[in-house]
N, C-alpha and C positions, 0 to 999 in steps of 0.2 A: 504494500500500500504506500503509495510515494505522494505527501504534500497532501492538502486539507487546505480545499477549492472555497474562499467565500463567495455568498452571491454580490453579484454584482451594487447591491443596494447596500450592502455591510460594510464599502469599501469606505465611507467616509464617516463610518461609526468606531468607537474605539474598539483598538486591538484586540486582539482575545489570547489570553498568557491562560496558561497549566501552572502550577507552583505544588510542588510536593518537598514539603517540610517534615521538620522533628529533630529529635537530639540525634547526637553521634552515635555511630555505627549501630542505627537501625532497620542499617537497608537502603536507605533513599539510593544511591546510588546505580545498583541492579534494577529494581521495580522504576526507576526512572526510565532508565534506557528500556526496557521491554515498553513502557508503557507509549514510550516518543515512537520506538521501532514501530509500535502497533497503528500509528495515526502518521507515520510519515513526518514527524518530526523530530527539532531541534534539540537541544538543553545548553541553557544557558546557567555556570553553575555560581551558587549563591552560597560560596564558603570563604571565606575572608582571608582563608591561609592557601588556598589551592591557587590563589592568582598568581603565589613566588615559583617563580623559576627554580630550576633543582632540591626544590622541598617537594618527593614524590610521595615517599615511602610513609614519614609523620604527620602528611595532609591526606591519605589515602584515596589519591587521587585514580580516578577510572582507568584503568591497563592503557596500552596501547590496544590490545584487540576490540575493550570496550570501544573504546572512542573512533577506532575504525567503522564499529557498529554504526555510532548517530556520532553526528557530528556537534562537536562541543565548544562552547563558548565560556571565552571571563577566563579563562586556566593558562598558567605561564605565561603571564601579560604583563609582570613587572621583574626586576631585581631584587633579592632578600633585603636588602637596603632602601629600597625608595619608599615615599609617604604614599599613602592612599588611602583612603575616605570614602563613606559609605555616600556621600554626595557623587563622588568620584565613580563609584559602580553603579547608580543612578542611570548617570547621563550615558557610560559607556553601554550600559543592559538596554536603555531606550535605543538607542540606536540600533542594536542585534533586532530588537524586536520588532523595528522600526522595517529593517532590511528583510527581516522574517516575513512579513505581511508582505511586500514589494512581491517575493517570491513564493506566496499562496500558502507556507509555511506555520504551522502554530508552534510557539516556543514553549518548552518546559521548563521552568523554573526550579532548581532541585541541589538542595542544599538546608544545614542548616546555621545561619547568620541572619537573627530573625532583623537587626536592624539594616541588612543590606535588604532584604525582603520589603521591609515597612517604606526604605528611603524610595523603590521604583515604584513599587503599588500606589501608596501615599502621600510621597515625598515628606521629608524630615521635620519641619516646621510649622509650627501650630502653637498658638498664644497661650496653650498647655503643654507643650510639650517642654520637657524636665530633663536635663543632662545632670544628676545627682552628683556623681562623682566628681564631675570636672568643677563645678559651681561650689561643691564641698574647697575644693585645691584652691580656687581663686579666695573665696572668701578668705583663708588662710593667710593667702598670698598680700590680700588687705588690710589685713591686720598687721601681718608682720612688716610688710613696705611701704604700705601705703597706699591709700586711691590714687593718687596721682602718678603713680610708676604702672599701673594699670591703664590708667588713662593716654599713658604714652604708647605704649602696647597696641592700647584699639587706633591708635591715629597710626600707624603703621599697618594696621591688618586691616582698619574700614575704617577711612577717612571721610567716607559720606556720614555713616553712625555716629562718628565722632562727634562731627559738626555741629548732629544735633541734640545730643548729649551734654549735661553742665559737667564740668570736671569734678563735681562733689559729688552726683551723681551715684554712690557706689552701687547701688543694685543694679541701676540701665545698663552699667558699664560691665559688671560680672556677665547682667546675660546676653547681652553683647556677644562679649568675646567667649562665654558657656556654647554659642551655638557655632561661634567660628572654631574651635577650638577642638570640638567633638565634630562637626561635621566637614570641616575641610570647605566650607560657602559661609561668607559673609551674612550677617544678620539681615543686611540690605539686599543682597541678593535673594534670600530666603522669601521677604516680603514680595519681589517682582514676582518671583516665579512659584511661588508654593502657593498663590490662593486661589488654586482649584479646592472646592471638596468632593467627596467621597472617593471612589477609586477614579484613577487614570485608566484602566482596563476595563476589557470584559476579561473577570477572573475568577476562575473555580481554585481554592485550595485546600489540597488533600492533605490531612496532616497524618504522621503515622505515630500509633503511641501502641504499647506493652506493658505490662505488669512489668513493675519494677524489680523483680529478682529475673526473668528474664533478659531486658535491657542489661542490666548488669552482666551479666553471660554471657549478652554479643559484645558488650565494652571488651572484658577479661579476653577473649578470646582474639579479640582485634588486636589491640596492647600483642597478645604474644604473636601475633602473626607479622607486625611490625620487625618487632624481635628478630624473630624469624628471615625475612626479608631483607636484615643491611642497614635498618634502624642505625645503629651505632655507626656506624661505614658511613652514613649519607650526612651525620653533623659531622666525623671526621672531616670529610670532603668540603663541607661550609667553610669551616673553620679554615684550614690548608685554602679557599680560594680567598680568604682574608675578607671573608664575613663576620666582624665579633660579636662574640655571646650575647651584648649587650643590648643589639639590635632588637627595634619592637616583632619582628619574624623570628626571633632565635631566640625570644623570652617567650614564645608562643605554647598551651600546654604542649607537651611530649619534645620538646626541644629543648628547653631550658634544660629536665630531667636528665636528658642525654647528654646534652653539654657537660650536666656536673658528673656524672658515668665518666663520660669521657675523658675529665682533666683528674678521674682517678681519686674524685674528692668521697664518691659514696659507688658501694658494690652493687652492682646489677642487681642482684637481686630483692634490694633495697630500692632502686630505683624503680623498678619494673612495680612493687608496690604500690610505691608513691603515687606514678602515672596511673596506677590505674584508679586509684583511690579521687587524685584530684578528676581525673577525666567525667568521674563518675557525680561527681558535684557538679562538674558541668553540666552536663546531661540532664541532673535536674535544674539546675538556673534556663535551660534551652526550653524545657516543659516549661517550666514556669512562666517563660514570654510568651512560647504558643498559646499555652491556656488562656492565656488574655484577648483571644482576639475570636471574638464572636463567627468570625465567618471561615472556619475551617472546619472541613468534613473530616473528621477522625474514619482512618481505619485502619488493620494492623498490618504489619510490616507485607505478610504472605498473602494478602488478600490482592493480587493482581486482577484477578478476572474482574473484583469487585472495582476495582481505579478504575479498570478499563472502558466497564459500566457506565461509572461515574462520568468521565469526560466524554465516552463518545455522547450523552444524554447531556451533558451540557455544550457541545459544538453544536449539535441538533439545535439545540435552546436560543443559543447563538446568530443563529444562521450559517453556519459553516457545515460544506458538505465533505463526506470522508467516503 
């Protein structure tokens, strides 16, 4: 089955994206690609660590044979070193999906990084939306330095916000620079281009979730398979290409872990713990963003026929013929 024909009337209604989410190593990966193979489509992947170049093995990124299968987008798109932003996977995801449509294509979305998710679906900015952490650090930052070493700050990163900001200001100026800071787009930019509501698509998303001593299972079993695979050997190789630990990709979980394996500072099997232990809290912080979002159809990891269901009865819905 090759490509998934809109009618002619749909061409100037929005897009229509697949998105199949969920925490790590529950599968998205496989049930992704059978379910793109089954409608003639794409995947476009929504993991924040799969875009680094030569991180194969600890971003368990789709084989060479998968991706031979469907052809995959967003993967080996940067250096272990370079900045990138869920604004930044945004603009470049709209464009795939953009080119996807041109060519009668429907994309699948499939990954989990729920706020690369939220920033194309939704985009980032909304007069509720909350970067906790980073707004936590500034306030810090105010206290300790001052509003006006902040203030100098934002007149370097958004000279228009600045402008219209009093240098006393301390809240406008934290969330200011709160959303430059976490999203890689200017607060001013934000306001031009984010005041669409509701979605930017036509989008069904299939979320996958499991009873938590399962999940843990396929965690544990991943971890060793990594192991398994050159785990060690593949941050050897960062490191020797003068990528340092330090880096926000090489403090990422299962690398950091490896790095300190690797400098001999704690024994495998120590470390192979730990990974699996931290991964596994992951995993619940990943449920804990899916759960929040009202418009994702749950269902479990093996249930393909059921996806299959599921999207071809929403392209139908659509107008898209398969």
């Amino acid at each position: 089955m090759r490509g998934v024909n809109q009618k002619p009337e749909t061409r100037n209604q929005k897009p229509t994206i697949i998105v199949i989410c969920g925490p790590t190593g529950i599968g998205k990966t496989s049930a992704g690609i059978e379910a793109a193979e089954a409608f003639g489509g794409e995947i476009i992947s929504a993991d924040s660590m799969q875009i680094y170049k030569y991180m194969d093995v600890g971003t368990a990124k789709p084989t060479p044979e998968e991706r031979a299968r469907i052809r995959h987008h967003m993967i080996d798109i940067i250096e272990p070193d370079e900045e990138f932003s869920a604004a930044g996977f945004a603009s470049m995801a709209a464009e795939k999906i953009e080119s996807s449509r041109e060519r009668s294509i429907i994309p699948f979305l499939v990954g989990g990084t729920g706020l690369y998710i939220k920033a194309l679906v939704h985009g980032l900015f909304s007069p509720g939306t909350s970067f906790a952490e980073t707004r936590n650090r500034l306030k810090k930052e105010a206290e300790t330095d001052g509003t006006e070493s902040l203030y100098k700050r934002l007149l370097i990163s958004d000279r228009e916000a600045a402008d219209k900001i009093h240098p006393n200001d301390t809240f406008r100026i934290i969330r200011a620079l709160e959303v430059y800071e976490t999203t890689g787009m200017t607060i001013s930019e934000h306001h031009k281009k984010h005041r669409f509501s509701g979605n930017r698509f036509n989008v069904l998303k299939i979320g996958f979730t499991t009873d938590r001593e399962d999940l843990y299972k396929r965690i544990e079993k991943r971890v060793d398979l990594m192991i398994e695979a050159g785990f060690a050997e593949e941050v050897k190789r960062l490191l020797e290409m003068n990528y340092p630990a330090g880096l926000k990709s090489m403090q990422s979980i299962g690398y950091r872990h490896m790095v300190e394996y690797v400098a001999g500072r704690i024994p495998l099997d120590e470390t192979v713990r730990t990974l699996k232990q931290d991964t596994r809290r992951f995993a619940k912080r990943q449920m804990t963003w899916f759960n929040s979002d009202p418009e994702i159809v749950w269902v479990k990891p093996d249930q393909v026929n059921d996806i299959k269901m599921l999207v071809g009865s929403f392209l139908k819905a659509t107008g898209n013929k398969y």
